[in-house]
Backbone atoms as SQL, in Angstrom:
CREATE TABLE atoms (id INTEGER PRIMARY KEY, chain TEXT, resi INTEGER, resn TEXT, atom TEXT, x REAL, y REAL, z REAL);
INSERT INTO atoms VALUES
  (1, 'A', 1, 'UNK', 'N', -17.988, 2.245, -12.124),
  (2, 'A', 1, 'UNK', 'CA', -17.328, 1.303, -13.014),
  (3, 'A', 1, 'UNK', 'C', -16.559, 2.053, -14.106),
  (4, 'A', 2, 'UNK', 'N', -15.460, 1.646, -14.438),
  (5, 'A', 2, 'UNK', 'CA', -14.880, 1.495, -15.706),
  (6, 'A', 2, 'UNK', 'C', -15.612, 1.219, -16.633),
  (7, 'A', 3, 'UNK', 'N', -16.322, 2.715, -17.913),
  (8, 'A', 3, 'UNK', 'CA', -16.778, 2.201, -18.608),
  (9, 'A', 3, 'UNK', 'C', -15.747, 0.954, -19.785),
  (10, 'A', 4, 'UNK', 'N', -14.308, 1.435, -19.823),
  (11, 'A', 4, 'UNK', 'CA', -13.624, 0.921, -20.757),
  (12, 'A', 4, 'UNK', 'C', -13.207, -0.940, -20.082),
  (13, 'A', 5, 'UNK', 'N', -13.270, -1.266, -18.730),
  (14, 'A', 5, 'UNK', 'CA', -13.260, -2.323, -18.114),
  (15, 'A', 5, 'UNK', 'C', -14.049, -2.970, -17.644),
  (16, 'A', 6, 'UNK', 'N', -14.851, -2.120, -17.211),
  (17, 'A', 6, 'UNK', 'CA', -16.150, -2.201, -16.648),
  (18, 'A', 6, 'UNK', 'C', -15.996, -3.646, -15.395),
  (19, 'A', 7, 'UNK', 'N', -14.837, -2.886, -14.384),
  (20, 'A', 7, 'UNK', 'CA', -14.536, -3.102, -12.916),
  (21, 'A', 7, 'UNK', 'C', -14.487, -1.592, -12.272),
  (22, 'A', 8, 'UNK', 'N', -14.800, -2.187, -11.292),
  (23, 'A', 8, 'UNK', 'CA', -14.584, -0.861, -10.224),
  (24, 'A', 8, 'UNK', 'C', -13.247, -1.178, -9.316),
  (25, 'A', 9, 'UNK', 'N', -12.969, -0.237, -8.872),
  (26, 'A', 9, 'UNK', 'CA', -11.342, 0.462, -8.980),
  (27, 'A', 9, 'UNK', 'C', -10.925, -0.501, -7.569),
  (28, 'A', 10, 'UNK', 'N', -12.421, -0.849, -6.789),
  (29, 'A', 10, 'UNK', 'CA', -11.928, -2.084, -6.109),
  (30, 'A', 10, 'UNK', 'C', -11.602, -3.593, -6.668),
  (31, 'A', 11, 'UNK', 'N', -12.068, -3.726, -7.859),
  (32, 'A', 11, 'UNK', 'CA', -12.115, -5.281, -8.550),
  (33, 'A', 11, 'UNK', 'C', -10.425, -5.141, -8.987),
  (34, 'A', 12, 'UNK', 'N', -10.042, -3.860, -9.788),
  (35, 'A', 12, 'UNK', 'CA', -8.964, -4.192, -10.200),
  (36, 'A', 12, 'UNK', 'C', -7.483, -3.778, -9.099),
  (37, 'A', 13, 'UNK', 'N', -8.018, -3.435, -8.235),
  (38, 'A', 13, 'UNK', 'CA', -7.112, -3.618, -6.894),
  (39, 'A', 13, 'UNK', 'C', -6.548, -4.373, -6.353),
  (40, 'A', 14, 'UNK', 'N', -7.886, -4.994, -6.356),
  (41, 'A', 14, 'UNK', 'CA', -8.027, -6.280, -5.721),
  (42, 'A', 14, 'UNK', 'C', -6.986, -7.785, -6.959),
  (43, 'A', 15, 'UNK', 'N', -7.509, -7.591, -8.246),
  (44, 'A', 15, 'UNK', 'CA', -6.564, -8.151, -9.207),
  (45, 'A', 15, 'UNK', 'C', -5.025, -8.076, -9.334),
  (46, 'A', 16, 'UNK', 'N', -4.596, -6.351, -9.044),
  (47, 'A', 16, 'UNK', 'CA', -3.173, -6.534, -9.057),
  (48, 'A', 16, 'UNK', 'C', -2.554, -6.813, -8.036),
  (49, 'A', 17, 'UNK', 'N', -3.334, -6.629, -6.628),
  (50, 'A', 17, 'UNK', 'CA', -2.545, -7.400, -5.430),
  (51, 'A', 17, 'UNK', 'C', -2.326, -8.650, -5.647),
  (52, 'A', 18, 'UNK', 'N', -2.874, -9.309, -6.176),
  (53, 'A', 18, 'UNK', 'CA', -3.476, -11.260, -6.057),
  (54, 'A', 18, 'UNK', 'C', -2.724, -11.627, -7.702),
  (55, 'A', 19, 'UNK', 'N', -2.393, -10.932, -8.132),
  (56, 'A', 19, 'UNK', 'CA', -1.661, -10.717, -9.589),
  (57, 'A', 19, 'UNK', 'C', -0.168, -10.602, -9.794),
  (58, 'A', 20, 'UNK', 'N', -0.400, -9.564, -10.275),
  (59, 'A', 20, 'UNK', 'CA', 1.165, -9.027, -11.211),
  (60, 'A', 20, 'UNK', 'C', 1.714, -8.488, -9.698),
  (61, 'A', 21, 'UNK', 'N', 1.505, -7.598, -8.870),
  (62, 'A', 21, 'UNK', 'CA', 2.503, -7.218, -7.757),
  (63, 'A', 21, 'UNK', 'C', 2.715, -8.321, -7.297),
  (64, 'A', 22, 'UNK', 'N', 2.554, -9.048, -6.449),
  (65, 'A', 22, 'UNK', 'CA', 2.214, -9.963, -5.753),
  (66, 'A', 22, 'UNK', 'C', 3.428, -10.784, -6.354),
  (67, 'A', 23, 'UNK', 'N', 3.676, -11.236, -7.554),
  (68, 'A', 23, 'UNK', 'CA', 4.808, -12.153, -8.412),
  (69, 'A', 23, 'UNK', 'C', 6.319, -11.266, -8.364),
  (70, 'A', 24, 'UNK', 'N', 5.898, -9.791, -8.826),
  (71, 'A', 24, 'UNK', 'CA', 6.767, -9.033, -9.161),
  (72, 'A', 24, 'UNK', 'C', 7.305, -8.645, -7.997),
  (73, 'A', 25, 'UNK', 'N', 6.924, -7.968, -6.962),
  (74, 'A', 25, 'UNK', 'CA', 7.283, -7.598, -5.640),
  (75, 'A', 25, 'UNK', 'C', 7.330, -8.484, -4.572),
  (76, 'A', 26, 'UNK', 'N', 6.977, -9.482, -4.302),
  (77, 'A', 26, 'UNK', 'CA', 6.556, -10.631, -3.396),
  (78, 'A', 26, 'UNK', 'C', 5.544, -9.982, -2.561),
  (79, 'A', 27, 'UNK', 'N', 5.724, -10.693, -1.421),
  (80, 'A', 27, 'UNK', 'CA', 4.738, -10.123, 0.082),
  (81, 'A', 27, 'UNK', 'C', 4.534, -9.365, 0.207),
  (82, 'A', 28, 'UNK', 'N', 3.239, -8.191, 0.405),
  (83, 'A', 28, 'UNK', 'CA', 3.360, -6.585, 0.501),
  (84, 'A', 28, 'UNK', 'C', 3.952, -5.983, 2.040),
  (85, 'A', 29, 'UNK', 'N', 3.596, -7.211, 2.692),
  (86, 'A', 29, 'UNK', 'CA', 4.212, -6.834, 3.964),
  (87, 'A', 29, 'UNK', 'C', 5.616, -7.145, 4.530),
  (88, 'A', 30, 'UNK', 'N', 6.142, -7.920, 3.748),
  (89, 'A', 30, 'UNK', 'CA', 7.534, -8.174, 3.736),
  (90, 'A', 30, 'UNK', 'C', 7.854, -6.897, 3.135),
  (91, 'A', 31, 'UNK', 'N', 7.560, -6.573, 2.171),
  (92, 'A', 31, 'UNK', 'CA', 8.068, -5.771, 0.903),
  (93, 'A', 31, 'UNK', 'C', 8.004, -4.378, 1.748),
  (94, 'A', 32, 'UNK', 'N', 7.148, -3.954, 2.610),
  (95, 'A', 32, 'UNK', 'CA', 6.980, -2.560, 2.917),
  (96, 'A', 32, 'UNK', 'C', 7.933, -3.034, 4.451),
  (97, 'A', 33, 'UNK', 'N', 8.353, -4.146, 5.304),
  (98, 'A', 33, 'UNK', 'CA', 9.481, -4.071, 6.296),
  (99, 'A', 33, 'UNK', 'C', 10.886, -3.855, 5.395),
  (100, 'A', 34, 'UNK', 'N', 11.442, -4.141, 4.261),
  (101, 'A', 34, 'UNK', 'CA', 11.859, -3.845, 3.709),
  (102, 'A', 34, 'UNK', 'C', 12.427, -2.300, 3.692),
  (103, 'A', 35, 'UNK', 'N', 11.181, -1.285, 2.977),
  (104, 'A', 35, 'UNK', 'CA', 11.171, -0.192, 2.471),
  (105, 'A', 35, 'UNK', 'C', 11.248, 0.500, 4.259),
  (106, 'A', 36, 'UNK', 'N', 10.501, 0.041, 4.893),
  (107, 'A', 36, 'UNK', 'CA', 11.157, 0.800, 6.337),
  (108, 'A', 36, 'UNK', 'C', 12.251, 0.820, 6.818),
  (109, 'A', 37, 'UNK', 'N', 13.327, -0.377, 6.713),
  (110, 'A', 37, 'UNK', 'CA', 14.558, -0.818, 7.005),
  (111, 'A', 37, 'UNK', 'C', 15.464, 0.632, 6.255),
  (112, 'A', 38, 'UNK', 'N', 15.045, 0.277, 4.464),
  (113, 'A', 38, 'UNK', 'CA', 15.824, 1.455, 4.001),
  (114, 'A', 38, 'UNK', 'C', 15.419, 3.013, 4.441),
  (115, 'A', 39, 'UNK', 'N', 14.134, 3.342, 4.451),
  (116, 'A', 39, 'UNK', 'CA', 13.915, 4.439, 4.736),
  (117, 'A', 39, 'UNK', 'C', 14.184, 4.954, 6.043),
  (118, 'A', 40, 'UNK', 'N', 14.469, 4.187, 6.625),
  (119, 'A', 40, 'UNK', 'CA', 14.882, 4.294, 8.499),
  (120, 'A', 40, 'UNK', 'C', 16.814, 4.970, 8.239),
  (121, 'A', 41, 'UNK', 'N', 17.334, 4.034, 7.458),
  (122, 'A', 41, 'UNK', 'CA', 18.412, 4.286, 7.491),
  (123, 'A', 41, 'UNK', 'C', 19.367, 6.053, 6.381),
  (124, 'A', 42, 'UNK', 'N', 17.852, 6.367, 5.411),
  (125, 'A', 42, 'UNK', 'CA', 18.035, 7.491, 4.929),
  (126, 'A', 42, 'UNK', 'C', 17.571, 8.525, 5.814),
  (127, 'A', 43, 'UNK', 'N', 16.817, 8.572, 6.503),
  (128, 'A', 43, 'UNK', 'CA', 16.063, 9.666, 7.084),
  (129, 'A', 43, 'UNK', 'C', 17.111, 9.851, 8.532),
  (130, 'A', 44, 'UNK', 'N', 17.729, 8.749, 8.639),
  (131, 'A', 44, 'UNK', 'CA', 17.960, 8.527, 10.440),
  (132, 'A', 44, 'UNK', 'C', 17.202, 8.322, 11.478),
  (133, 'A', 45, 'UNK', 'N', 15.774, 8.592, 11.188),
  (134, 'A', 45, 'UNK', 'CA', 14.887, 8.152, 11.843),
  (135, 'A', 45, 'UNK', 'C', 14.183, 6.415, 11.745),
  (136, 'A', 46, 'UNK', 'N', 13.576, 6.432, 12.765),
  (137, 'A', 46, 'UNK', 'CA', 13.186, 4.862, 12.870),
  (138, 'A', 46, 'UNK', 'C', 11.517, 5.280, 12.217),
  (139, 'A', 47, 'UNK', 'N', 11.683, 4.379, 11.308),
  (140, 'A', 47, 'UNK', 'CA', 9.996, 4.076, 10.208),
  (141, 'A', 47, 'UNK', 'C', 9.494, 2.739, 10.590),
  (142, 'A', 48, 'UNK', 'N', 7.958, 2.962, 10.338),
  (143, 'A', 48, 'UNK', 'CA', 7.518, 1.520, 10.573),
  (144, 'A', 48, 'UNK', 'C', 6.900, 0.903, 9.618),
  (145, 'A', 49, 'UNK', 'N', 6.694, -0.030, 8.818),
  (146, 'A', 49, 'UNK', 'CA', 6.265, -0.242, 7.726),
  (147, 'A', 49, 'UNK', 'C', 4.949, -0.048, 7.626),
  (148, 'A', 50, 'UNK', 'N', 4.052, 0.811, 8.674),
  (149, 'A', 50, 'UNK', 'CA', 2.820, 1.431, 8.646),
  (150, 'A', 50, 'UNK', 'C', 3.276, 2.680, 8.211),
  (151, 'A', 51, 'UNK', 'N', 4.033, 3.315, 8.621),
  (152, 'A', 51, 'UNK', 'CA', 4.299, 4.479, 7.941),
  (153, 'A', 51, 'UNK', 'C', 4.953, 4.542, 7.071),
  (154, 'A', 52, 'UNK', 'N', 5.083, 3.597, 6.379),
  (155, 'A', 52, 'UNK', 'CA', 5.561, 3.958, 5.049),
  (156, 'A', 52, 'UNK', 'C', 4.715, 3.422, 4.140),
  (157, 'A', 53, 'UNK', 'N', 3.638, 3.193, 4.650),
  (158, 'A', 53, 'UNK', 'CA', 2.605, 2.790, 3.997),
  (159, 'A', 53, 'UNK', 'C', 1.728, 3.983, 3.622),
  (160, 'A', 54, 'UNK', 'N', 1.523, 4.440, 4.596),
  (161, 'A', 54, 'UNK', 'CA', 1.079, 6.031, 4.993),
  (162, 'A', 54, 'UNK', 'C', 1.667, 6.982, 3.996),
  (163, 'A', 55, 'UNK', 'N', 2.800, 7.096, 3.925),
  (164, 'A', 55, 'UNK', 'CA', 3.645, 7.981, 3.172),
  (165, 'A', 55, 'UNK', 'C', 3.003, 7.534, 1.385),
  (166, 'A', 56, 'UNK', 'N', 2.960, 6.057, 1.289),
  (167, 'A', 56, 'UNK', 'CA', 2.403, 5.967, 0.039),
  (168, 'A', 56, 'UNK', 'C', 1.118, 6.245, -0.767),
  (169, 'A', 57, 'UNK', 'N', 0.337, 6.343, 1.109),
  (170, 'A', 57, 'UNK', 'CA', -0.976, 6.606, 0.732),
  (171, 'A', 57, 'UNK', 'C', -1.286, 8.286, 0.270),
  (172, 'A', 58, 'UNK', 'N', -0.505, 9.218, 1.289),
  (173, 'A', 58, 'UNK', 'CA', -0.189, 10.204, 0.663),
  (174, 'A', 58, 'UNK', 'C', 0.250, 10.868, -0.347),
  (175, 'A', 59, 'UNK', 'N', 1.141, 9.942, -0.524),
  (176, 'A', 59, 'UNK', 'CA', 1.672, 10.324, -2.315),
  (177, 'A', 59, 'UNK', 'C', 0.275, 10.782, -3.016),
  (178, 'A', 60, 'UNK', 'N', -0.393, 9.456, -3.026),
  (179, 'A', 60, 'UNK', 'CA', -1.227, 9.029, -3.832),
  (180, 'A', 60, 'UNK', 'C', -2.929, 9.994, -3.714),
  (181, 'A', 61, 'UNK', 'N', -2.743, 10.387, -2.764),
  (182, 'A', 61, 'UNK', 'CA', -3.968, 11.541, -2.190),
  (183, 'A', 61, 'UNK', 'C', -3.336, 12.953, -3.086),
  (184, 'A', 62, 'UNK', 'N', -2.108, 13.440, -2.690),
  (185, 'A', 62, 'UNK', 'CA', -1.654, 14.206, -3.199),
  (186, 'A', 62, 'UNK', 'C', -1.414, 14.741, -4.597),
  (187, 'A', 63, 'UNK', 'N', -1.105, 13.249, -5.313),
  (188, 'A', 63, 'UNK', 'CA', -1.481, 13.306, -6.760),
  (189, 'A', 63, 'UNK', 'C', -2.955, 13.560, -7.240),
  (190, 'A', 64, 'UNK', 'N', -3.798, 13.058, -6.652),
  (191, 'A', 64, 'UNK', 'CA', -5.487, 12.786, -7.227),
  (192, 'A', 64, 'UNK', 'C', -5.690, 14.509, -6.826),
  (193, 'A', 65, 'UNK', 'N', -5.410, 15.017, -5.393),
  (194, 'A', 65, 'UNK', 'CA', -5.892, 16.378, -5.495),
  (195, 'A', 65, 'UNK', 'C', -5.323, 17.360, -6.705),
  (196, 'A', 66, 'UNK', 'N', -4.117, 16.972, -7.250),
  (197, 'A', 66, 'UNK', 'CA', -3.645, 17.898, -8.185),
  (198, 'A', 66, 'UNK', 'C', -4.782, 17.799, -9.431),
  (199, 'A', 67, 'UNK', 'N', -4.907, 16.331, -9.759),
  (200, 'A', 67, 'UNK', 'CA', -5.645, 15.959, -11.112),
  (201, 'A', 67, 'UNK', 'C', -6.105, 14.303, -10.729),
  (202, 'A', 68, 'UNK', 'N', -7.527, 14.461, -10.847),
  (203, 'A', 68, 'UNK', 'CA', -7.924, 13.520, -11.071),
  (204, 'A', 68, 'UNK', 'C', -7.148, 11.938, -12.008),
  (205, 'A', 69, 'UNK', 'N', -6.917, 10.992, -11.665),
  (206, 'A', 69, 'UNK', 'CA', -6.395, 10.010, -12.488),
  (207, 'A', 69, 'UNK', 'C', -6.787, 8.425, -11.975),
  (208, 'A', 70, 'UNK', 'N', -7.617, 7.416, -12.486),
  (209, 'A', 70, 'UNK', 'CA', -8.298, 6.850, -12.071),
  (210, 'A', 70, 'UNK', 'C', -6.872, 5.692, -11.071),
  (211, 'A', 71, 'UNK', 'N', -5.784, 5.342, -11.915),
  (212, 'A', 71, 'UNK', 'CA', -4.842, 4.724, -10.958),
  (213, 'A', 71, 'UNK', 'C', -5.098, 5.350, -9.716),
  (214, 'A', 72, 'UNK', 'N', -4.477, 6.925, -9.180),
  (215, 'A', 72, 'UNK', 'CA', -4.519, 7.058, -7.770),
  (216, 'A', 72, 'UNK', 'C', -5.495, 5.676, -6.928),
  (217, 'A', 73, 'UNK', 'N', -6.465, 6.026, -7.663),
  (218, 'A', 73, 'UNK', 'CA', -7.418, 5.770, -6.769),
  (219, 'A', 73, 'UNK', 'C', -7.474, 4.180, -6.840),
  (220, 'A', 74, 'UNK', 'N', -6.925, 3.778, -7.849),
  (221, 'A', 74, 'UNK', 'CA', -7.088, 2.041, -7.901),
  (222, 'A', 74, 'UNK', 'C', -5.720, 1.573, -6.236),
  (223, 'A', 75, 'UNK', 'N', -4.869, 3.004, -6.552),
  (224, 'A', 75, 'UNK', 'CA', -3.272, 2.552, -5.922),
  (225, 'A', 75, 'UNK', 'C', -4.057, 2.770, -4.622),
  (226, 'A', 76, 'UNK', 'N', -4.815, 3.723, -4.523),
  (227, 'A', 76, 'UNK', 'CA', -5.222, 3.741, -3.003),
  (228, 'A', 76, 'UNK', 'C', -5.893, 2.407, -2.578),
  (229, 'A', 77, 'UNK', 'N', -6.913, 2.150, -2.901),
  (230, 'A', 77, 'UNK', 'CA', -7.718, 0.788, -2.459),
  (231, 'A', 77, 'UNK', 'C', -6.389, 0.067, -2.200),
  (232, 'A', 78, 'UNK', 'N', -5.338, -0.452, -2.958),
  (233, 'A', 78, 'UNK', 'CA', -4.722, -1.383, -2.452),
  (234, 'A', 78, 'UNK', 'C', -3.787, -1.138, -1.498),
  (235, 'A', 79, 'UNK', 'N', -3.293, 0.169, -1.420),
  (236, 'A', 79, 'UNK', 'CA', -2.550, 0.434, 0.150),
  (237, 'A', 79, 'UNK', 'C', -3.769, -0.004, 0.828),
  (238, 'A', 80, 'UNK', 'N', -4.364, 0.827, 0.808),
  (239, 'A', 80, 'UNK', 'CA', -5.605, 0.017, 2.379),
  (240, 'A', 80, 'UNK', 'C', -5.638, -0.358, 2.268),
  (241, 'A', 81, 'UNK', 'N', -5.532, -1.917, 1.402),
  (242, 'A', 81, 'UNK', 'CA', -5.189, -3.322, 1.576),
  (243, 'A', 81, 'UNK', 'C', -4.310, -3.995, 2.516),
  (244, 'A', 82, 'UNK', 'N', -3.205, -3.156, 1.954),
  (245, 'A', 82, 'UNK', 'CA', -1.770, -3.749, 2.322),
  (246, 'A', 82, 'UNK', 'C', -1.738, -3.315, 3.552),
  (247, 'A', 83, 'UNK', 'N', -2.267, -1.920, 3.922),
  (248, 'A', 83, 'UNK', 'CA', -2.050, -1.097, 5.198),
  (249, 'A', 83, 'UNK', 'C', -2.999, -2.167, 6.896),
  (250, 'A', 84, 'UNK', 'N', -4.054, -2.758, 6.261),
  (251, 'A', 84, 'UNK', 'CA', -4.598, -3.594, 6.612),
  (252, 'A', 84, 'UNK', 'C', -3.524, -4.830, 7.498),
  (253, 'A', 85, 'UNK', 'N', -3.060, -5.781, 6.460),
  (254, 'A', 85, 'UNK', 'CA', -2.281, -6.633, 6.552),
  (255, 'A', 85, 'UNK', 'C', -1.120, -6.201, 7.023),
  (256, 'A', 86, 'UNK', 'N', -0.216, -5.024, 7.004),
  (257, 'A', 86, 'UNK', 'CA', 0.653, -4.251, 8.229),
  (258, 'A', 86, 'UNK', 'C', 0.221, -4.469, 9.517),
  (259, 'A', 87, 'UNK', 'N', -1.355, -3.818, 9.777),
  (260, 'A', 87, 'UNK', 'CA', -1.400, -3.961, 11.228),
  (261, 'A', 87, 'UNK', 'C', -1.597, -5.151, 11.121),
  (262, 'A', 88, 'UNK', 'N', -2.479, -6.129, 10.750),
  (263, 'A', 88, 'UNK', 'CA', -2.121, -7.693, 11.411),
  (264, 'A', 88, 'UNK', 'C', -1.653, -8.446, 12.031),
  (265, 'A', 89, 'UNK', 'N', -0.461, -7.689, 10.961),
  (266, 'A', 89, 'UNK', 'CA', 1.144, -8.490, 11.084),
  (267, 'A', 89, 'UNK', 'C', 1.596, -8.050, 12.357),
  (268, 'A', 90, 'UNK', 'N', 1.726, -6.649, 12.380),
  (269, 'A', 90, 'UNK', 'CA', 1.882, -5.760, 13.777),
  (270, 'A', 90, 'UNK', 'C', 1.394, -6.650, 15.073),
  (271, 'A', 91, 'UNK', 'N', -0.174, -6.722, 15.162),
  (272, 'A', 91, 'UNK', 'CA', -0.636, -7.041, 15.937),
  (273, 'A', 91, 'UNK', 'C', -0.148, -9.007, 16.511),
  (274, 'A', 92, 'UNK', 'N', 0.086, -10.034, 15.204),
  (275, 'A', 92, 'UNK', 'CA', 0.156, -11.533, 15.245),
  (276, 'A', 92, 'UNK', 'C', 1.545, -11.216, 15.806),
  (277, 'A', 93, 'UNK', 'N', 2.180, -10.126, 15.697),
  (278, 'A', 93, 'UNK', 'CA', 3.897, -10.135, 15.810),
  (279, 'A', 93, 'UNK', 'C', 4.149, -9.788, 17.262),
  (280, 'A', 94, 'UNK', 'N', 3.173, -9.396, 17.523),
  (281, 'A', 94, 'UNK', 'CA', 3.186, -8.649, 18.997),
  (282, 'A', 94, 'UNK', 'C', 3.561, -7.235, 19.080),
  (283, 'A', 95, 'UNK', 'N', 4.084, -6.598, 17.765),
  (284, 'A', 95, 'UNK', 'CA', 4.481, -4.697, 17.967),
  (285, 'A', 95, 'UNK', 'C', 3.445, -4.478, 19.528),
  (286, 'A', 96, 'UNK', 'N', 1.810, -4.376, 18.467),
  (287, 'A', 96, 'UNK', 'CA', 0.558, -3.531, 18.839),
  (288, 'A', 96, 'UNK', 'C', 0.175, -4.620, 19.779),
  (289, 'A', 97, 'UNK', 'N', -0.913, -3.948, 20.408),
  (290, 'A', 97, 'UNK', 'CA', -2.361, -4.795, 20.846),
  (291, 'A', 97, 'UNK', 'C', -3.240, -4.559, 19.999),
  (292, 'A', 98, 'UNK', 'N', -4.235, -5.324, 19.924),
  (293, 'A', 98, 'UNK', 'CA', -5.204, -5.173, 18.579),
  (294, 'A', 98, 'UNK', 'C', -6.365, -4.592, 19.916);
């Protein structure tokens, strides 16, 4: 727990998905077909909005190994949120097989 909140880094994850992103960004899974569309068209390569989910989750690994910082870790819980609801979508959409 947060002694200064006193939530754990899943409670307030869980708050800014269902919260402030959620208003500010819309759909996370709209929002990350989106960020694949553009990132497909910078790279030249074809992205999938799992992997660019991936890419965020990395960021975010990458930062915490430099220095500890309790966000990383709040930002992580909610990619695996969102990364979650990617495959879903994947799977209800027909991409994958589940």
């Amino acid at each position: 727990m947060n002694k200064t909140t006193d939530k754990s880094i899943l409670q307030e994850a869980e708050e800014i998905r269902q919260g402030s992103r959620n208003s500010d960004y819309g759909d996370a899974v709209d929002n990350f077909k989106r960020i694949a569309q553009m990132a497909s068209l910078i790279t030249g390569t074809e992205l999938t909005p799992k992997q660019c989910v991936a890419v965020h989750i990395a960021t975010k690994l990458s930062r915490e190994a430099y220095r500890y910082k309790r966000d990383n870790l709040v930002d992580l819980c909610g990619y695996a949120d969102i990364m979650q609801e990617v495959c879903e979508s994947e799977v209800n959409d027909g991409w994958v097989q589940s």
